[in-house]
C-alpha positions in Angstrom: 75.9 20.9 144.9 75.1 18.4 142.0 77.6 19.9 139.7 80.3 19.1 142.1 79.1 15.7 143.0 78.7 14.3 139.4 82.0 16.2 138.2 84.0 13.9 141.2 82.0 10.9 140.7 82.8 10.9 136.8 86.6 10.6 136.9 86.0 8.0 140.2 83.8 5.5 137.5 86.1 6.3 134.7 89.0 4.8 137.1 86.6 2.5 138.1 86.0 0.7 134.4 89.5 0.9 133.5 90.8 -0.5 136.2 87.9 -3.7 135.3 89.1 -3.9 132.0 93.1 -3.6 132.9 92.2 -6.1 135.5 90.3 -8.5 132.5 92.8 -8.1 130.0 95.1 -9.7 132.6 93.1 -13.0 133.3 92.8 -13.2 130.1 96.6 -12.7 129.5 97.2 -15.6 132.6 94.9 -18.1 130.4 96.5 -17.9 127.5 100.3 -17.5 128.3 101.9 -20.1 129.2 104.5 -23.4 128.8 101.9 -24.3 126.0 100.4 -21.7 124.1 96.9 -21.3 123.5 95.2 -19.7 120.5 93.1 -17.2 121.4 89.9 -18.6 119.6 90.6 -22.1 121.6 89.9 -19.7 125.3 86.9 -17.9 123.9 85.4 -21.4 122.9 86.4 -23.0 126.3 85.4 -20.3 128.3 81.6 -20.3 126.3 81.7 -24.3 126.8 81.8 -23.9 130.8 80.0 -20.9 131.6 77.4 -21.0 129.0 77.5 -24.6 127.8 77.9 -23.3 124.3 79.0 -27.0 122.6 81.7 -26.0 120.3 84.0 -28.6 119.6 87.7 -28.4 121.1 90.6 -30.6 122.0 90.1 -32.1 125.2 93.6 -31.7 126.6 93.5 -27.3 125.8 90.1 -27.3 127.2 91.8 -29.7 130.4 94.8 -27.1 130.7 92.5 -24.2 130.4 89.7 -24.7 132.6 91.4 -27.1 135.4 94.2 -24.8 135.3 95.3 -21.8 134.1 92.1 -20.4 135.1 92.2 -21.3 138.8 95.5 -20.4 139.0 95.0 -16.8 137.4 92.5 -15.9 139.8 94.2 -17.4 143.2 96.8 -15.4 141.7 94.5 -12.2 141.6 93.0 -13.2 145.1 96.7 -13.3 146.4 98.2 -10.5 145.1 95.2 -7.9 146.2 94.9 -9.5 149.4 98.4 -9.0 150.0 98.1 -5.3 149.1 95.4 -4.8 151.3 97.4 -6.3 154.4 100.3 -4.1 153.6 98.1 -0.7 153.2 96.3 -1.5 157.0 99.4 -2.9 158.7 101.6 0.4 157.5 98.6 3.0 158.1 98.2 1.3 161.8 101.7 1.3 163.0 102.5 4.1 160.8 105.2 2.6 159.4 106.3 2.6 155.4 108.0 -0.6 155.8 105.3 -2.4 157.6 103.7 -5.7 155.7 102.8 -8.9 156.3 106.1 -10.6 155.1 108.1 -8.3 157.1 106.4 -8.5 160.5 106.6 -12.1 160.9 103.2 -12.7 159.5 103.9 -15.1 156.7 106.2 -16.2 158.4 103.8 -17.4 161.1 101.3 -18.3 158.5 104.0 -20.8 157.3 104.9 -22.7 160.4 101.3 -23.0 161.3 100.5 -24.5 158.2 103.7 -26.7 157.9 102.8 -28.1 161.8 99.6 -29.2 160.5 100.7 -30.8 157.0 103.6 -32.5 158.5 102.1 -33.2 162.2 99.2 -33.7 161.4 97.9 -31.8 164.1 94.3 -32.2 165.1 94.1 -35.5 163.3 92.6 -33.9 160.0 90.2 -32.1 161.5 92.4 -28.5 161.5 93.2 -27.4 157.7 96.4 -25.5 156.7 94.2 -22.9 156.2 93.0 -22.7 159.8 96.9 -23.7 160.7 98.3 -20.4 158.8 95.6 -18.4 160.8 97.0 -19.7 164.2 100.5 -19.0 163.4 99.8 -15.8 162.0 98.2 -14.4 164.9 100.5 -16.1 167.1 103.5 -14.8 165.6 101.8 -11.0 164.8 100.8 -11.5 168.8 104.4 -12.2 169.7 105.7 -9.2 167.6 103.3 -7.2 169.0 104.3 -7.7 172.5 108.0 -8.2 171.9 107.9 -4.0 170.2 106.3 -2.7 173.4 108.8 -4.4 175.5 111.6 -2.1 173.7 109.6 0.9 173.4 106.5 0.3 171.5 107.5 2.5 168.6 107.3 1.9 164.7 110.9 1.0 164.3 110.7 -1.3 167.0 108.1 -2.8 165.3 109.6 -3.9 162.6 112.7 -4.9 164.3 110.4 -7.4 166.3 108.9 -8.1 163.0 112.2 -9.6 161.4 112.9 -10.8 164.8 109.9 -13.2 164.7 110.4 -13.9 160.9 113.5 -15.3 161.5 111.7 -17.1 164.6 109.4 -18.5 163.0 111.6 -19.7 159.7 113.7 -21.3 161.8 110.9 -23.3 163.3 109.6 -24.3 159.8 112.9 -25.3 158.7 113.0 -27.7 162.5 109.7 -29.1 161.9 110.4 -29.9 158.1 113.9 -31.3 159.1 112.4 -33.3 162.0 109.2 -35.0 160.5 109.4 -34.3 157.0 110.4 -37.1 154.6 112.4 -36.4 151.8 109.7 -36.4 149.1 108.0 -33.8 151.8 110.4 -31.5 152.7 110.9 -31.0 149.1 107.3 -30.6 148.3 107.3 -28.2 151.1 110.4 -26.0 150.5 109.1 -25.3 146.8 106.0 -24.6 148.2 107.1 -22.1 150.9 109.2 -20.1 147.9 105.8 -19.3 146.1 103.8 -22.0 144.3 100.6 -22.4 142.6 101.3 -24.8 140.2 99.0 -26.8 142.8 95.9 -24.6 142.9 92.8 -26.0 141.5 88.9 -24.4 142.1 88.9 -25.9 145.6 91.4 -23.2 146.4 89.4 -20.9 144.2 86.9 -21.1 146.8 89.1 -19.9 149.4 90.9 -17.0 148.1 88.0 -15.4 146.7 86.1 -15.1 149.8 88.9 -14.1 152.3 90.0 -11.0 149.9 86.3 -9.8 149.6 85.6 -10.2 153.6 88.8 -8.2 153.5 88.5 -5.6 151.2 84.9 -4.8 152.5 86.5 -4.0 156.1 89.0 -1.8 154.5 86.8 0.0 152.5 84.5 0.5 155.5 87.1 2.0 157.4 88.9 3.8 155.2 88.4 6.8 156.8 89.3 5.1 160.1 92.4 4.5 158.3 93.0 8.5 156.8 92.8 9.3 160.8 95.2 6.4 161.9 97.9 8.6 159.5 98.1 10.9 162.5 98.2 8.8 165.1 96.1 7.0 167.6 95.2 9.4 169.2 94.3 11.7 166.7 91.9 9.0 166.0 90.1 8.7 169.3 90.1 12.4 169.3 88.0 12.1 166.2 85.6 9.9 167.7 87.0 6.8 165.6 86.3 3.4 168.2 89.9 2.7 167.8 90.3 -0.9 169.5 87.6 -2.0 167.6 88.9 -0.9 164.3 92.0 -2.3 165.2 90.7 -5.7 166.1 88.6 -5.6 162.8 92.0 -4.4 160.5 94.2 -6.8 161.8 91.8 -9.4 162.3 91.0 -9.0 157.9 94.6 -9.1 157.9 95.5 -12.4 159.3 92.7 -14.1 157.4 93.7 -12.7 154.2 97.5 -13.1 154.8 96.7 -16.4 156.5 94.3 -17.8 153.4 97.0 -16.7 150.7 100.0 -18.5 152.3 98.1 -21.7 152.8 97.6 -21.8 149.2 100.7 -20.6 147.4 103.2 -20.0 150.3 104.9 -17.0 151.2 105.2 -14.5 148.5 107.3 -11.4 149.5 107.2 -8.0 149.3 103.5 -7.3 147.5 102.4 -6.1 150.5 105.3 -3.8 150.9 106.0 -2.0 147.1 102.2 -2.2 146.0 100.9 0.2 148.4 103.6 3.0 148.0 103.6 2.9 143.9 99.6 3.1 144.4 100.3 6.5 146.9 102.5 8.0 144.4 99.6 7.3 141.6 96.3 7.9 143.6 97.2 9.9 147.1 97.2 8.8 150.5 93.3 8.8 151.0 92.6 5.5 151.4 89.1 5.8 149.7 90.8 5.8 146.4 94.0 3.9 147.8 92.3 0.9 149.1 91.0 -0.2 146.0 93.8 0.8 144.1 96.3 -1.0 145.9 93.9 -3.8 145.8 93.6 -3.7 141.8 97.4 -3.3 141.2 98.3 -6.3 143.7 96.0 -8.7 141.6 97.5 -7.4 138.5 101.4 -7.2 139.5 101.2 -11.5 140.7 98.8 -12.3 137.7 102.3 -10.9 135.8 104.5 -12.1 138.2 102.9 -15.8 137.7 103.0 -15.1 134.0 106.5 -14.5 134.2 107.6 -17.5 136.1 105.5 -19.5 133.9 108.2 -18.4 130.8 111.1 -17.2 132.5 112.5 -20.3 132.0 111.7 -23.1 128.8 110.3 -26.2 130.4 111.0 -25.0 133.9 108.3 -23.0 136.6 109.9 -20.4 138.2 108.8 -20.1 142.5 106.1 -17.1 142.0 107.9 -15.8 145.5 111.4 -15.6 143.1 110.0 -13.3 140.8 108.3 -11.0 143.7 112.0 -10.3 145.1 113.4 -9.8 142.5 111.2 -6.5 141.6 110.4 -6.2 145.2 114.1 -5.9 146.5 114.7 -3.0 143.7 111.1 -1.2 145.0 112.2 -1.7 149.0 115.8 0.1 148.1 113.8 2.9 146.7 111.4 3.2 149.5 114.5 3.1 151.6 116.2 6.0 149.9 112.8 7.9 149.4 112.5 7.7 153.3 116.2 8.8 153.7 116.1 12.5 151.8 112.6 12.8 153.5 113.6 12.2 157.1 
């Protein structure tokens, strides 16, 4: 029995420490690539100065763009795109659905107008962030879809017909409360913002990001198998003795938090949740073991690119992050599409 153990766990931590290093070699890419370039000596030197006080003598303004923020906004960027991935793979193996994420079931969506009601309406007086603002639209709106699906029928496609339903819903009531009692120096701010931005992120947000994608990759990795039985159905889930409302609760609740921290801080980014997942399937299988963290790994990698990329698309100019995610994600959704077609 050992021989088989160690042969499976060898390939498993070979994955494992390439997917660290791939994963590395792309914060370190998000440092030093960007409107001003960085020599690579310059990072090393700043990166020893704060982590190990190390005293070597650099330019205050690289060690300033560096520190305060390329790196914070490399990692939010990491902590976005995994969470994101991980809401798409538990939202599409729930509702067994291949076109199930957060963007497209209203989710972001939701998380937006909560967090645009509390910016612009300052609702609670202060005491309600945008990060507990996203939550309560997110479950609000994921609520509404929810309920509006089993009113037609309660199947998958009428799922994600709700879903664009209370996308649409719920942009229209960002755009009202942005029109209403936004100024104009706000409603720009907040427009940008809503398109992808984290040209705002600084550790604060660090702090944030982090945390909510660990809480929620540890749920999905501890029901993972949960997840492998939710394939088949419900019911083929109870029937294996999986506690399925309390999984669900548990899924969807890691969900909205993650989905619900990452708009609050950069906006709504499309179609990570959606493409991520399905290019991780066709490299690693369905088994969400191996998918989870997967998905997870190639989500932080694809928006640390992403950012990259609107960071140089164009000279002088920063590209909305959410602008670069549609424009590989709308390619990736017509592919799922035609995939699904010649299956069905």
């Amino acid at each position: 029995m050992t021989v088989p153990a160690a042969a499976f766990l060898r390939p498993v931590a070979l994955w494992g420490v390439a997917g660290a290093v791939a994963l590395a070699l792309a914060i370190l890419g998000g440092v030093v690539i960007g409107e001003t370039p960085l020599p690579f000596d310059t990072v090393l030197k700043v990166l020893a100065n704060n982590l190990w006080g190390a005293g070597h003598a650099v330019d205050a303004i690289d060690a300033g763009i560096l520190w305060s923020y390329r790196l914070p906004r490399t990692l939010v960027a990491a902590s976005c795109g995994a969470g994101l991935a991980l809401s798409g793979v538990v939202l599409q193996s729930l509702v067994r659905n291949a076109l199930a994420d957060p963007y497209l079931l209203g989710v972001s969506a939701g998380a937006g107008t909560g967090a645009v009601a509390v910016t612009v309406l300052g609702l609670g007086g202060g005491m309600i962030g945008m990060s507990a603002g996203a939550f309560a639209g997110a479950s609000l709106s994921f609520a509404i879809v929810v309920l509006l699906a089993r009113a037609a029928g309660g199947g998958s496609a009428q799922l994600v017909l709700a879903g664009i339903a209370g996308s649409q819903l719920f942009n229209a009531l960002t755009s009202f409360l942005i029109t209403k009692s936004a100024n104009a120096e706000q409603a720009r701010g907040i427009m940008y913002w809503l398109l992808g931005n984290l040209s705002g992120v600084r550790w604060p947000d660090v702090g944030l990001a982090i945390p909510a994608v660990l809480i929620g990759l540890l749920a999905c990795v501890w029901f993972a198998r949960a997840m492998d039985a939710f394939s088949f159905g419900a019911s083929s889930a109870a029937s294996l003795g999986i506690a399925v409302r309390r999984v669900q609760v548990v899924l969807i609740g890691a969900t909205t938090v993650m989905t619900a921290t990452m708009v609050s801080l950069v906006g709504s980014v499309g179609f990570v949740g959606l493409v991520i997942p399905h290019a991780m399937r066709f490299v690693v299988g369905p088994r969400h073991g191996v998918l989870v963290p997967a998905s997870a790994l190639a989500g932080a990698i694809f928006l640390i690119a992403a950012d990259v990329t609107s960071r140089v698309l164009t000279p002088g100019q920063v590209v909305p992050i959410g602008v670069v995610t549609a424009l590989v994600g709308a390619p990736g959704f017509a592919i799922i599409l035609i995939r699904n077609r010649r299956r069905a």
